[in-house]
N, C-alpha and C positions, 0 to 999 in steps of 0.2 A: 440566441442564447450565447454566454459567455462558453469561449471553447477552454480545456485545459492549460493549453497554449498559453492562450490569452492572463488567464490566473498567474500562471508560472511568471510570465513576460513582466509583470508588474511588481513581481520581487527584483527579480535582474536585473533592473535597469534604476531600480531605487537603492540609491549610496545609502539613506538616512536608513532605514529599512522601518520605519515609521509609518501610520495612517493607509494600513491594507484594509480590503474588503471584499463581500465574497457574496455573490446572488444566492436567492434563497433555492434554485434547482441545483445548487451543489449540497442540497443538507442531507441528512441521512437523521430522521426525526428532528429534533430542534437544533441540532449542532451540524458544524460542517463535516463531511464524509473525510472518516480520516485517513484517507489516501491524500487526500487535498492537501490538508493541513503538513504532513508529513512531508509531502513533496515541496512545498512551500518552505519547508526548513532545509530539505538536501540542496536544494539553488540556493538560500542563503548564507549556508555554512560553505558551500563551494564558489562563494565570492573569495571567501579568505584564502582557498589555496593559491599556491604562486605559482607552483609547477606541476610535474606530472601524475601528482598522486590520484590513485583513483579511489571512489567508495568502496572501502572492503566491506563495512558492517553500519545499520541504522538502529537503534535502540531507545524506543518510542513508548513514551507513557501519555495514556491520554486522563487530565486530570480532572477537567470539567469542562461544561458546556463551550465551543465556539460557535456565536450566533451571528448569524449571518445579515447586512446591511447595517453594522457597527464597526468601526474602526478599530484596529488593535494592531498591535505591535512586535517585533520580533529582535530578539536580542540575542547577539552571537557571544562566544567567551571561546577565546583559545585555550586552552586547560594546557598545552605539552603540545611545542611543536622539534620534532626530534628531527635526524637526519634523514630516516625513510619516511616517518609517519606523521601524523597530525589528528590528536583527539579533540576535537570542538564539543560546546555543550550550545545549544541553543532552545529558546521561549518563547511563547507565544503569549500574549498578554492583552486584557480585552476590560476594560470597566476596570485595570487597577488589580485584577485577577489574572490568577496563569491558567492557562486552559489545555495546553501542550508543554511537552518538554522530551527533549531528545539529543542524545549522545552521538556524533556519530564520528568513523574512523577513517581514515582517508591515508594511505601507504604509495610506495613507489615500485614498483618491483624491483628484487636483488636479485641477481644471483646464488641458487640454490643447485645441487646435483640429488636432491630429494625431493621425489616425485610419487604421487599415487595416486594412479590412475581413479576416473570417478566407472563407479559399479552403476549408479543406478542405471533405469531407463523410464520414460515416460511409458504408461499404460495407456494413453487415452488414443481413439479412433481417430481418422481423421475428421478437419470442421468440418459441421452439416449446417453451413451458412438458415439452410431453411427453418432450422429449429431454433435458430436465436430466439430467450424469451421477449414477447414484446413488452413495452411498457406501459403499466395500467396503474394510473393517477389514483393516488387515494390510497392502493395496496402496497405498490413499492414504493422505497426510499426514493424522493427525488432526485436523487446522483444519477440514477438509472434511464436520466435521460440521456445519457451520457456516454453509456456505456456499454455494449454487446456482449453478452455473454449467454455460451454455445456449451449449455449442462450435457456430462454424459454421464458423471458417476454420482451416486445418493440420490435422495429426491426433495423436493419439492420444502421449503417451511413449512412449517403446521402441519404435517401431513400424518403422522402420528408414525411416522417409520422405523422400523427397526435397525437400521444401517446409523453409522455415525462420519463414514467418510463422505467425501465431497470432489467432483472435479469436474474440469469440461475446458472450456478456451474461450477469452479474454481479448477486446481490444478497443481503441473508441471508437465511436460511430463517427464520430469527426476526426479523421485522419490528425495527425500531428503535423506541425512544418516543416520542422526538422523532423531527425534520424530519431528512433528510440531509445533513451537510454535508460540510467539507473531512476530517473526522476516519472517519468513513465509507468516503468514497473514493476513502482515503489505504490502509485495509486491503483493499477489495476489490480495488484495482488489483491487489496483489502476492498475491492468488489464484491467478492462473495461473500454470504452471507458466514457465521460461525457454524461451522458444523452441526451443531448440539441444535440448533433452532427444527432441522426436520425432523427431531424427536419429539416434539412439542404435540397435541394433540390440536390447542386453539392461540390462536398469535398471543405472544407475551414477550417481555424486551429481553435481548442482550445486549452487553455493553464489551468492548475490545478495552482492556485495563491496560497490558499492555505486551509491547509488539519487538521483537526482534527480528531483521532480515540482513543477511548475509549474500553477498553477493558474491560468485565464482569467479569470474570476470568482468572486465572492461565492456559495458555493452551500449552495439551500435548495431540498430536493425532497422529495415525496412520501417518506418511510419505509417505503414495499415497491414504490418502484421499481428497476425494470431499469437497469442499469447498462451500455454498450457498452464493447468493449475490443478494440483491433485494433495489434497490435504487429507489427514487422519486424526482421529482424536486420542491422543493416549490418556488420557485419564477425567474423569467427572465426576465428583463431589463433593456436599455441602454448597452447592450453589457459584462453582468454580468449573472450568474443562481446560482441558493443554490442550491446543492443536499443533498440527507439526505440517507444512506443503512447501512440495518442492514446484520452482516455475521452470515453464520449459520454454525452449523454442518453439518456434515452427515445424523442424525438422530434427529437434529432438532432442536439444543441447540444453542440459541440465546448466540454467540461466542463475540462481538464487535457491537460499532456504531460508523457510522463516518460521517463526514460532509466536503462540499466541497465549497469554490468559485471558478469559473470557467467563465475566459474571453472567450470569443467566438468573433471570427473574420469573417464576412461577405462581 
């Protein structure tokens, strides 16, 4: 199987950024899993930086289908490149169609004497390697070949539950080659499923419309570390939900925040 790695590598090294493709074990129902596609844009917009700027923020609409063993396209646009920052827009393009589109912000650090400290903390247990779910053909998304993930808060999709949070720990089954960074754990975030789904009583779709993640820091981690993810739903409906998950370290370092809208279909 094609490893993340591997996806990612074939943006990077392509100047034209023309005639990509994507195996059909990276889809998540008919379209690619959109951590893929996302992360496939943060390597292409970070071609253009020159210097030290790093990912502050990604802001991700997903527009329509990207279908996997078709060729499509990615088109970068410098919007504003100032003295610390750099806002890029980038597209994904597929049949003549955009199927992705995303903003993303890229700064330098300055010097600042304003500081505030971060409050949160992770709640979740340490990993229980043994309870990673396995993967069962036919019920899960294809990406989840892909992908380990060690549930400890909410439950289950379909399961008719009362609860609307979500969390547990995150990483791929296939080590990375390099270090971890923003590119990384930009795809694992959107692994899990939308919170709203283990309210559900019998499978029915949801769709991620669209995605903001912020990132705290510059990040470089071990390559088969654990990954935390603990997400809430502020608000559901008319056929809409907010989520809100913060990622953590390993060891507890509040890594990114990100936010979701998310249609759900009954």
């Amino acid at each position: 199987m094609t490893t993340f790695d591997q996806l990612i590598q074939q943006v990077a090294v392509n100047d034209s950024n023309k005639n990509f493709s994507f195996p059909a074990d990276w889809c998540q129902g008919r379209t690619a899993f959109g951590g893929i596609s996302a992360a496939m844009l943060i390597c292409a917009m970070s071609k253009k930086i020159k210097d030290q700027r790093r990912l502050l923020s990604l802001s991700t609409n997903f527009v329509g289908p990207l279908e996997p063993g078709i060729s499509f396209d990615i088109d970068i646009e410098v919007l504003r490149e100032g003295k610390s920052a750099t806002q890029l827009l980038a597209k994904i393009t597929q049949n003549g169609q955009v199927c992705v589109v995303a903003q993303g912000c890229y700064a330098m650090k300055r010097d600042s004497q304003i500081e505030v400290a971060i409050t949160k903390e992770c709640g979740l247990s340490p990993v229980q390697p043994e309870r990673v779910l396995p993967y069962q053909e036919g019920i899960m998304p294809a990406f989840f070949q892909h992908v380990a993930l060690n549930p400890q808060q909410g439950a289950l999709p379909f399961s008719n539950a009362t609860s609307s949070h979500l969390g547990g720990w995150m990483k791929f089954k296939a080590a990375p080659d390099t270090a971890m960074n923003e590119m990384h754990v930009t795809a694992l975030t959107d692994a899990w499923p939308p919170t709203l789904l283990q309210k559900f009583s019998k499978p029915a779709p949801a769709s991620s419309m669209s995605w903001y993640i912020e990132f705290i820091d510059e990040i470089n981690l071990d390559a088969d570390s654990w990954l935390g993810f603990e997400a809430i739903t502020h608000h559901s409906a008319n056929g809409y939900g907010l989520e809100d998950a913060n990622i953590w370290s390993q060891d507890g370092k509040l890594l990114a925040i990100s936010r979701q809208t998310v249609a759900v279909f009954e």
